[in-house]
N, C-alpha and C positions, 0 to 999 in steps of 0.2 A: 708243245707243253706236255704231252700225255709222256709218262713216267715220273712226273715230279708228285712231288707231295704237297699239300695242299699249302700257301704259302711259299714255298718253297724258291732260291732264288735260282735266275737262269748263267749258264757258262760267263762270265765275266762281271757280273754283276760284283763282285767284291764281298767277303768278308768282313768283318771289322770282330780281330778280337784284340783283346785284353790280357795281359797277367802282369799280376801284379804280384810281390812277397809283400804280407801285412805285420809283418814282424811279430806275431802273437798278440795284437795290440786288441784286448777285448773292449777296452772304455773308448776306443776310436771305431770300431764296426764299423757305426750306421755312419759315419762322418766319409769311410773309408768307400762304403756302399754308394754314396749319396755322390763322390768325384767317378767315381766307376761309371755310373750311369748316367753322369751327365755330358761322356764321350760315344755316348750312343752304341754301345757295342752290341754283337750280334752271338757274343760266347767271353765271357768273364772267368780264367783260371787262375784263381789265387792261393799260394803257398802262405804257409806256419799259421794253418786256422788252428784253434783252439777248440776242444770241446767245451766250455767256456763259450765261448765266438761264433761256435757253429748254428745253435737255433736264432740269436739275430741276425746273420748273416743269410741263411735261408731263406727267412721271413722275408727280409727286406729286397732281397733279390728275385723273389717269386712277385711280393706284393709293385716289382719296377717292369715286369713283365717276363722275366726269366723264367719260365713254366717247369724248366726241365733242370733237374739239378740235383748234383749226384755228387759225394763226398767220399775220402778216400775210408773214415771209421766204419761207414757203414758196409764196407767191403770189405774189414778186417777181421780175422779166425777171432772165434768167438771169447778163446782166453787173452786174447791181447789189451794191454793195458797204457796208455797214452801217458806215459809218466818222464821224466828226466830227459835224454835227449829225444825219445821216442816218442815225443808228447805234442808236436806237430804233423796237423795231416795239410792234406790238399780238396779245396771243391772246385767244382767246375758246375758254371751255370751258360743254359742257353736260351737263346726264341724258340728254337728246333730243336723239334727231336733227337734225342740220344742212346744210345741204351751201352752201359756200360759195361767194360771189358773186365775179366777174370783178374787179378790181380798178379797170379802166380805166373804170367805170358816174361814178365822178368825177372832175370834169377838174381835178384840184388836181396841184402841183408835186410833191411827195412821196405818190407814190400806198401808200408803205409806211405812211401815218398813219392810212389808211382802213379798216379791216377788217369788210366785207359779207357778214354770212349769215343766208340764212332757217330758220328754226329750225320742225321739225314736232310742236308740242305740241298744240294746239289745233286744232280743223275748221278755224279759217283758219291761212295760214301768218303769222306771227312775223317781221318782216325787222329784223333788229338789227344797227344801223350804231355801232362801236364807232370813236371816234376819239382823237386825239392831236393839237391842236394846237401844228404849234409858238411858241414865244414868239416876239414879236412885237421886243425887243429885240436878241436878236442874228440874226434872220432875217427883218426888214425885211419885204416884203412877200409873202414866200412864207407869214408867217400870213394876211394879207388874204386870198391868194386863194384858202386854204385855208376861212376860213371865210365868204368868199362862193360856193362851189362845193355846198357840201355841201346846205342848205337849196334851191340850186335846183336842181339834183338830185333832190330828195323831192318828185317831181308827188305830188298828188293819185293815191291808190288807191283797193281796195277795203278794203284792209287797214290799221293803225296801224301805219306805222316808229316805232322807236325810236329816237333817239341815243343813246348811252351816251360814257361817255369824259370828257376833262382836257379841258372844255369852259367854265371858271367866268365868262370872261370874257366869254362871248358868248352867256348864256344869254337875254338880255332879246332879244338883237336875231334869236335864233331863236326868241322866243316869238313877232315881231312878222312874222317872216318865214313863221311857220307862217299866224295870222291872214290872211297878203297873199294866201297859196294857199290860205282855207278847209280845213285840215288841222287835226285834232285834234294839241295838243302833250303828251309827256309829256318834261317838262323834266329834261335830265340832276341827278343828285346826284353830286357829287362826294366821295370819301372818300380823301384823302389818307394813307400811310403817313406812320410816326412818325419 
């Protein structure tokens, strides 16, 4: 046991996360929180929070045991303004420790879509890339470049990234992108709100 953190789970023990897109829905939150946590997860990443959305969602998710929890606004440059399509972020809550990754590690247009942390469960660290593409009809090519940024971005480590996030569309061409880099893929699941 000596190297783990206190808590901390051992090599096989299993994970259990979550993501979910909450479609901006701020009058479902605590509704949305309340199905999240009652699947027991050990890391909760959900796309199109709302500033709006964002202090019940904290609240509820720290007060379910989530200690640790880090949102894409409060990593965004100081003049950034959450308005029209840019008006969706990402949080990411956990039991463990986390401490959150720099924003600019990807070179996409909306660095609010990104949300990077390595999370301390395990003797290795956990890097869990929670995302939100945007759709590709009304934002033309700022989803391209979004979802050609990300996969190159993931060199090769010692450790397994994770994607997570509102990713359904691009799941075959990040399975083909992980293969091009010799990287292990775990392919996002998408769970859409009702």
């Amino acid at each position: 046991m000596a190297g783990l953190t206190a808590g901390a789970k051992e090599p096989g023990d299993g994970v259990r996360h979550i993501s979910w897109n909450l479609n901006g829905r701020r009058r479902q939150a605590l509704a949305q929180v309340v199905a999240l946590v009652a699947l027991n997860p050990d890391i909760v990443a959900v796309q199109e929070v709302t500033v709006g959305s964002l202090p019940l969602l904290r609240s509820a998710l720290t007060a379910n045991g989530f200690r640790h929890v880090v949102d894409s606004f409060e990593l965004a440059p100081g003049d950034f303004l959450p308005r029209g399509p840019r008006r969706y972020g990402l949080l990411t809550a956990s039991r463990y420790p986390l401490a959150a990754e720099h924003p600019g590690r990807f070179p996409v247009p909306w660095p609010e879509r990104v949300l990077s942390v390595t999370l301390d469960i395990t003797r290795n660290p956990i890097e869990l890339h929670n995302t939100h593409i945007p759709p590709g009809s009304s934002n033309g090519w700022t989803k391209v470049a979004v979802v050609w940024a990300i996969p190159h971005a993931l060199a090769p480590r010692d450790w397994y990234p994770v994607e997570s996030g509102d990713v359904p569309q691009r799941a075959g061409r990040y399975r083909q992108r992980a293969r091009e880099l010799s990287m292990p893929c775990l392919a996002p699941r998408v769970m859409r709100s009702a």
